[in-house]
N, C-alpha and C positions, 0 to 999 in steps of 0.2 A: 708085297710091300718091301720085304727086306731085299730084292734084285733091285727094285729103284733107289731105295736107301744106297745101296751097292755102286749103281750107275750114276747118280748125282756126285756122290765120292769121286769116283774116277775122273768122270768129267771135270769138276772144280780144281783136282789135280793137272786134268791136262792142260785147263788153263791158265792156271798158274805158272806153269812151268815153261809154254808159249809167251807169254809178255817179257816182254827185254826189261832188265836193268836200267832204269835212267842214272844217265849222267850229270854232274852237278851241274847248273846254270852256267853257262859261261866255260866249262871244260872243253878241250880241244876234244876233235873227233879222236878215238884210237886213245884218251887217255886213260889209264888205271883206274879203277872203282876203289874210293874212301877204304880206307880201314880203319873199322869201326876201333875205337879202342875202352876200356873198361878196367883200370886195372889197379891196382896196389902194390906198397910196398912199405914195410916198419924198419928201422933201425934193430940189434938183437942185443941191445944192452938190458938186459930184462932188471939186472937190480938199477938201473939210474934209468932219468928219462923216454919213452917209447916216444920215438918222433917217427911218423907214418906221411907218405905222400899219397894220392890217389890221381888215377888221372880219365877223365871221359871226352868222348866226344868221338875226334875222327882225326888222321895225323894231318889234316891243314889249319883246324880251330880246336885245339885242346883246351877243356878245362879243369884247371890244377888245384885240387883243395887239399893242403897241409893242416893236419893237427899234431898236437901234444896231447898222448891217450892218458898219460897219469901223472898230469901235475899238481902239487901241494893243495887242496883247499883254499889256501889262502890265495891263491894265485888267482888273477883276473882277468889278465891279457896279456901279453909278451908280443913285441915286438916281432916278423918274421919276415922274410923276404925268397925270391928263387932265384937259383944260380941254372943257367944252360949252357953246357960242356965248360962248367967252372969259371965263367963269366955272369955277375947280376944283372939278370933280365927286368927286376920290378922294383919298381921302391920299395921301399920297408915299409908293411901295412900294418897297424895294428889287428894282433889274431885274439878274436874273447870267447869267453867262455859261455859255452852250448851244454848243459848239463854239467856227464863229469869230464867233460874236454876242451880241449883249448884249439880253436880252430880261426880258418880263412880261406877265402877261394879266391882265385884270379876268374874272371870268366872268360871265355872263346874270344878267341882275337889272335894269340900268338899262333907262329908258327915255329912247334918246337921238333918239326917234323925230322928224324932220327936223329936229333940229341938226347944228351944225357943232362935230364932235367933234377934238380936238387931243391928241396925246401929246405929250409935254416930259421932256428928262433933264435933271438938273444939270449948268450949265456950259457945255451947247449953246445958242447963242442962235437955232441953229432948230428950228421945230416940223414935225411931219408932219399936215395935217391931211385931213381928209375931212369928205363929208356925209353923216349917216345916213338912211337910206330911209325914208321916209314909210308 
């Protein structure tokens, strides 16, 4: 029993490892496979504001979610918008509050594919920035 347990392994490896990669819909033949992307990044002013960006997806449809990890209690929403390579990519959206954080997400659409992508709230004079994957 434990040789076939042994050979079923193998083989669902081998086949796994046989089937190609597809390509997106609509990519040219020969083009580069998506990079997955997943990643973060916080401002380091640890006594004022922590302004963090996050960013998922794949570098042709990123999606960008900015918070504020510890603002006031009294605080509800602010104001926040992104900058890409220091140009405003979004309108100003209002970002609320999600427990104890102050958040917004852009969702898939842009392509911020190797910029230098920046979230910004009102009033904070720092940004959280990252780079998007290529």
């Amino acid at each position: 029993m434990r040789k076939i347990n042994m050979m079923v392994s193998v083989l669902a490896l081998a086949v796994a490892a046989a089937i190609p990669t597809a390509a997106p819909a609509g990519a040219s033949p020969g083009a580069k496979p998506l990079v997955k992307a997943d990643k973060s990044a916080c401002t380091h002013d640890f006594s004022g504001p922590q302004v963090c960006i996050r960013m998922s997806g794949d570098a042709m449809y990123t999606r960008v979610t900015g918070f504020w990890s510890n603002p006031p209690k009294s605080v509800k929403s602010r104001k926040t918008w992104l900058t890409s390579d220091g140009s405003r990519t979004t309108e100003v959206e209002t970002a609320t509050r999600a427990g104890e954080t102050i958040s917004h997400s852009w969702g898939r659409g842009a392509n911020y594919e190797g910029a230098r992508v920046c979230v910004h709230f009102k009033g904070i004079d720092r940004a959280a920035c990252m780079d998007a994957p290529i």
